[in-house]
C-alpha positions, -999 to +999 in steps of 0.1 A: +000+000+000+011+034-008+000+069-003-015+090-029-005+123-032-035+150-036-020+161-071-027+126-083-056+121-069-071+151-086-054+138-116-079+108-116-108+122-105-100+147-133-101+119-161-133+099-146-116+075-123-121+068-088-090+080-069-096+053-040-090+019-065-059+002-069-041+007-105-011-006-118+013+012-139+001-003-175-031+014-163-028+044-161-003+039-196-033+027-216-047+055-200-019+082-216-004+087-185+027+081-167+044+093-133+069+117-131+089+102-100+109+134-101+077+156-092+055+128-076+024+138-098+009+119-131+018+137-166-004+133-196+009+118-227+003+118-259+000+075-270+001+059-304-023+030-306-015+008-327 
């Protein structure tokens, strides 16, 4: 278990998602994010589907 920083939380409940279920990193990838370990918060992506 880990702790959610508020940014991130926003982040999700931003796109749609609940901020209180547990997501794995290919989540939230399929989901054109990723972290940003530097700054602790989720960055949008741009994503190529192929």
């Amino acid at each position: 278990m880990i702790s959610v920083p508020e940014d991130v939380k926003r982040v999700l409940r931003q796109s749609g998602l609940d901020e209180n279920i547990v997501i794995g990193l290919l989540t939230l990838e399929r989901a054109g994010m990723v972290p940003d370990t530097v700054t602790g918060t989720l960055r949008k992506v741009e994503m190529l589907v192929l």
